[in-house]
N, C-alpha and C positions, 0 to 999 in steps of 0.2 A: 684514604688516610684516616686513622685512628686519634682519639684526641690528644695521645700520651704520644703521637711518633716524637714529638721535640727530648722525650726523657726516652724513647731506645734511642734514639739517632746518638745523647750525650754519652749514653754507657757505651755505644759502640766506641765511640773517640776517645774515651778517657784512657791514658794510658794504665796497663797491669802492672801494680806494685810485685818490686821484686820478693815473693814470696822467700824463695830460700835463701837468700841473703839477707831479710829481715831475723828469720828464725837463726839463723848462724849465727849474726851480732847479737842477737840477745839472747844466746847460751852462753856466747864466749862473754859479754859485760857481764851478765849475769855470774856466772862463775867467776871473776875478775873481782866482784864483788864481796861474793863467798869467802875468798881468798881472803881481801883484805880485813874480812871481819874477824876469820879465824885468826889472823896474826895479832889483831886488838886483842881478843881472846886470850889468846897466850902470852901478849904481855901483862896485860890484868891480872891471870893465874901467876905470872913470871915475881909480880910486884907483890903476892901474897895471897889476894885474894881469893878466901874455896871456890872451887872448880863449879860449885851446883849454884852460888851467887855471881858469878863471874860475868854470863848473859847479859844481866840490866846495865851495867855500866855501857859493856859494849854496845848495845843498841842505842843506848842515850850517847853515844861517843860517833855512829854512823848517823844518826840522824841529826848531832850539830855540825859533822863534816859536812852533810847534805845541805842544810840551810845555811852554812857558810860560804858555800858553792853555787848554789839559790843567791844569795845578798851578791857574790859580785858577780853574776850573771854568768858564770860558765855551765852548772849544771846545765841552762838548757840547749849549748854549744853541743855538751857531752848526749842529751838522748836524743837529739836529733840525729846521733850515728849508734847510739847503745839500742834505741828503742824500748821495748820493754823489757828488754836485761838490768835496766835503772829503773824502770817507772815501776814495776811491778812487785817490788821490794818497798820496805820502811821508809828509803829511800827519797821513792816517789811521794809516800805520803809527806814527809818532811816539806819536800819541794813545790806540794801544791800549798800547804799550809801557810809557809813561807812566801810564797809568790801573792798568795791573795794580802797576806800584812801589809806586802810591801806595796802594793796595786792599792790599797785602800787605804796608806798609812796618812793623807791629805785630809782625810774627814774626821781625824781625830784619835784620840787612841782606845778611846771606848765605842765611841759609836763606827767608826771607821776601822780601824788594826782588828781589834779586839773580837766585834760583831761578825765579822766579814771573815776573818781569818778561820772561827768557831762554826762559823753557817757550815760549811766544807765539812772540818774535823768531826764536827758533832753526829753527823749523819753515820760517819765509818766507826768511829768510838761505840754508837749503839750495833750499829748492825757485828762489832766485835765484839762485845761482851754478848749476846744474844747468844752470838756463833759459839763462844767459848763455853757457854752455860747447857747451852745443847752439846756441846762436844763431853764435856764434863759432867752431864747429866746420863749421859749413852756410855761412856764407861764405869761409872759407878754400878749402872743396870749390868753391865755387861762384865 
């Protein structure tokens, strides 16, 4: 006997997540998603607003459905069957942001909400502008 047989013996027993029924739910959430932002979209463009400004609202419009969704606890009803057809989107970022406010909202609203809810946001916020400046940087080049 090897000193790791208790870590094969556990992967033998664990059961295999259902692969293609993971990727299924989250093309089909995922696209369900798509869906309803384009319809935000086209009522934004509907209510006036140009077409080339139209985007910010509608993201800022998905992700306070998302943390309204987050506050009364259904979002994570909803990706525990969406997977990452919800998390993988704006979405998800909303819903982590939000769930830590609310997890940490007892220690106060500066050092507890505030702190806690930023620790998470702050790290994605740089590693996106980083990405966008590289991104932005490689087509100007190009």
């Amino acid at each position: 006997m090897t000193p790791n047989w208790v870590n094969k013996w556990n992967k033998l027993k664990q059961p295999k997540p259902p692969i293609v029924k993971n990727v299924l739910n989250a093309f089909f959430f995922g696209g369900l998603i798509c869906i309803f932002g384009q319809l935000i979209l086209n009522i934004f463009i509907g209510l006036g607003v140009p077409v080339k400004e139209a985007g910010n609202p509608t993201v800022a419009t998905v992700i306070f459905l998302a943390a309204m969704l987050t506050g009364f606890g259904v979002f994570d009803k909803i990706a525990q069957v969406a997977g990452a057809g919800i998390v993988v989107l704006v979405t998800g970022f909303s819903n982590s942001v939000t769930s830590m406010a609310i997890e940490f909202r007892r220690e106060g609203l500066v050092l507890g909400t505030g702190a806690k809810m930023f620790a998470l946001a702050g790290s994605v916020i740089v590693f996106g502008v980083v990405t966008a400046f590289v991104v932005g940087l490689v087509s100007v080049l190009l």
